[in-house]
C-alpha positions in Angstrom: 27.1 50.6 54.1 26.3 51.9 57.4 22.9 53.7 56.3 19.3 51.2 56.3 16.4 53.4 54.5 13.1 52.9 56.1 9.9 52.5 54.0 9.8 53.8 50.8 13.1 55.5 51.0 15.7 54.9 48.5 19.4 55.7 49.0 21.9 57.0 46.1 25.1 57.9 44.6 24.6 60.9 43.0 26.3 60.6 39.4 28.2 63.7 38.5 26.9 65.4 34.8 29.4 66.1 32.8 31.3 69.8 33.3 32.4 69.9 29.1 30.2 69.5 26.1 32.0 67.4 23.3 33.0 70.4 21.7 34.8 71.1 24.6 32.5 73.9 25.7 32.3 73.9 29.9 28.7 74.0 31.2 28.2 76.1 34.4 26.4 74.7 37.0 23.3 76.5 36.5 22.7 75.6 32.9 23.6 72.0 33.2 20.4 70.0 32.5 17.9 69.7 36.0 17.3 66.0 35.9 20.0 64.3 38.0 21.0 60.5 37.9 22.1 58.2 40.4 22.4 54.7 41.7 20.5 53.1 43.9 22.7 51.5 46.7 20.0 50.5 49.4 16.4 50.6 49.5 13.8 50.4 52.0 11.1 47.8 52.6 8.1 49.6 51.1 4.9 51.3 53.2 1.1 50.8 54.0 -1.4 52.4 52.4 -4.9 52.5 53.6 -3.9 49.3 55.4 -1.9 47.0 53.0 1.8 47.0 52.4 3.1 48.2 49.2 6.7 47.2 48.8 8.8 49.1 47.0 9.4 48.3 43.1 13.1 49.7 42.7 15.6 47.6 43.0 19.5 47.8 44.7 22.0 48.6 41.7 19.4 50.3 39.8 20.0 53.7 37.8 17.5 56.2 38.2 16.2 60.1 36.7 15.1 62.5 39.9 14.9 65.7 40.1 17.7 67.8 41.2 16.2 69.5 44.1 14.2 65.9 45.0 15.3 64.3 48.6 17.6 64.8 51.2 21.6 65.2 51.1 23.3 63.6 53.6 27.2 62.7 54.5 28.5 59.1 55.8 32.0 58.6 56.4 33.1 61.6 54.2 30.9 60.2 51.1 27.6 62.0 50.4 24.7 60.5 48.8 20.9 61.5 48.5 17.8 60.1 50.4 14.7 59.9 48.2 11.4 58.7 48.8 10.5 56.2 45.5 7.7 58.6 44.5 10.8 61.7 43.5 11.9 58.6 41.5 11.2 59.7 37.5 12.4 56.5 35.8 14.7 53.9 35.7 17.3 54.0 33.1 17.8 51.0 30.9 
């Protein structure tokens, strides 16, 4: 990858929702749910606060829950992926 996150940034692959309910039903885009996942495919080294370093606690390969208007889109080498800072993070899927 030719993208390096600084601090507590967190790079990902936005995962697509699915477009058809089981039923075979399609979902417009403004009714699919808000909650977006992704994978985490670089993270940054942490940040200080009030003087020590916290590093950051998600990991590289990790799938996460943000928010779908959280972060930053941004385009490298005709692939687009999201910037987040670990606080937009929601949770870590198992």
């Amino acid at each position: 990858m030719k993208i390096k996150p600084l601090h507590d940034r967190v790079i990902v692959r936005v995962q697509d929702s699915e477009t058809r309910t089981t039923s075979g039903i399609v979902i417009p885009d403004n009714a699919k749910e808000k909650p977006t996942t992704g994978e985490v495919l670089a993270v940054g080294p942490g940040h200080y606060d009030n003087g020590a370093f916290v590093a950051t606690t998600v990991t590289e390969g990790a799938r996460i829950l943000f928010g779908q208007f959280a972060g930053q889109k941004v385009k490298v080498e005709n692939e687009e992926y999201t910037i987040l800072r670990e606080n937009d993070i929601l949770a870590i899927l198992a």
